[in-house]
VOGU-3710 file (C-alpha; in Angstrom, 3 decimals, decimal comma):
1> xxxxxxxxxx> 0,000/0,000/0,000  2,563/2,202/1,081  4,551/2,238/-2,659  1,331/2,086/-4,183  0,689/5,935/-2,602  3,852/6,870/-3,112  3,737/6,562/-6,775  0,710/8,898/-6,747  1,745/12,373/-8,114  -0,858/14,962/-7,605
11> xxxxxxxxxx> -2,454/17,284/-9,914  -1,137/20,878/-10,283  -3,281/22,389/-7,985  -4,757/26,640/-8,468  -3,286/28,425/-5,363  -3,721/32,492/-5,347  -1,150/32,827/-2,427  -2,797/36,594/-2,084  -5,143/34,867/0,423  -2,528/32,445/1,988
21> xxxxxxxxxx> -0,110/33,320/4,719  3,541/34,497/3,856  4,930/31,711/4,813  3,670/29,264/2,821  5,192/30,559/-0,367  8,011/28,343/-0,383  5,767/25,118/0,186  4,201/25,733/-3,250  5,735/23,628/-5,689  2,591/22,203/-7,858
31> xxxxxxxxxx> 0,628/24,925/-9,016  -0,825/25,621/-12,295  -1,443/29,330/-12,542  -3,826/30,817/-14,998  -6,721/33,598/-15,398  -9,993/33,034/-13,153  -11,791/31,246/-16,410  -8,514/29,122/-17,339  -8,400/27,785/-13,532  -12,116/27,080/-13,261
41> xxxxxxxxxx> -11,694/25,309/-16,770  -8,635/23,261/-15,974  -10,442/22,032/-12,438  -13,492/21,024/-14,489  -11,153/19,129/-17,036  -9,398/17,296/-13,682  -12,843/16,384/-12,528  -14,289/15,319/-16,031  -11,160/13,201/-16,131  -11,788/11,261/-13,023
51> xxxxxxxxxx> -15,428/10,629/-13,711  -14,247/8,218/-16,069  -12,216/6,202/-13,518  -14,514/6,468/-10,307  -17,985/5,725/-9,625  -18,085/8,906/-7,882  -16,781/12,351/-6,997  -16,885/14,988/-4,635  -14,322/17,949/-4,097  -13,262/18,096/-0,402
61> xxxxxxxxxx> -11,559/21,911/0,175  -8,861/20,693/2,549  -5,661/23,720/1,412  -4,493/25,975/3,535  -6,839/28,142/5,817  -7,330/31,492/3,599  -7,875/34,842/4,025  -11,698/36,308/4,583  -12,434/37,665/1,275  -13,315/41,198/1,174
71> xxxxxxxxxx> -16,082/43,068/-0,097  -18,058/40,191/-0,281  -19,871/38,752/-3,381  -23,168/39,932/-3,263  -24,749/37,048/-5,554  -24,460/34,694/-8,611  -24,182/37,753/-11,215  -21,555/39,482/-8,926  -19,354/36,672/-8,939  -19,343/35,930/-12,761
81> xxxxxxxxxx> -18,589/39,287/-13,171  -15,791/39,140/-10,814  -14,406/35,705/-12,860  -14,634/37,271/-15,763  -12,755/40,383/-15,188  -10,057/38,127/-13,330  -10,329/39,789/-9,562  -8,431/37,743/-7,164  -10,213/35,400/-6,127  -9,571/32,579/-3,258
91> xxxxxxxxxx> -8,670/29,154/-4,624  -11,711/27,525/-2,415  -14,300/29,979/-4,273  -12,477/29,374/-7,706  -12,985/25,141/-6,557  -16,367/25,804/-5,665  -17,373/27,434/-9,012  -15,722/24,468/-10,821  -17,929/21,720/-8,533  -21,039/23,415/-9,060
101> xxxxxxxxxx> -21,126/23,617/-12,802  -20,147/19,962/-12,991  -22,496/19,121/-10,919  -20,636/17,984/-7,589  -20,725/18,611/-4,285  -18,270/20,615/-2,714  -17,228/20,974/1,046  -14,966/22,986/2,418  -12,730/21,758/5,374  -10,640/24,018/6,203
111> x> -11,061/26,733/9,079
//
């Protein structure tokens, strides 16, 4: 079991380290970096791919603890407009997006 999770080699994950503590920077060594839209879409594209493999999915939020985001996001039209005009965004909220329009449920774990 143990080499069989060792050979596991995780997907480049979106980070925005504006909402994650200093000194986490040099922990970040996986990231795939992009605009709002080209996250989102590369998340969905992760997910789509392991649909095929699994029975079922569900994306579990379990990064770093992030900043509050402020001013918040007053509703659905608010935040597409936000995607679309690239605003940083938290990683969880740019996860979130991606589980909802595929369908999934999404928790988020961390405090």
């Amino acid at each position: 079991m143990k080499d069989e999770l060792e050979a596991i080699k995780p997907l480049p994950a979106v980070l925005n380290q504006e909402f994650i503590a200093a000194n986490q920077a040099d922990r970040v060594d996986n990231v795939f970096t992009g605009t709002n839209q080209e996250c989102i879409d590369k998340i969905r594209k992760d997910i789509q791919e392991k649909k095929k493999v699994v029975d079922k999915v569900v994306v579990l939020w379990t990064a770093n603890t992030e900043m509050m985001y402020k001013p918040d996001i007053e509703d659905v039209a608010d935040l597409k407009k936000r995607i679309a005009d690239n605003v940083a965004l938290p990683s969880s909220v740019l996860y979130c997006v991606a589980a909802i329009e595929e369908g999934l449920l999404y928790l988020n774990g961390s405090p």
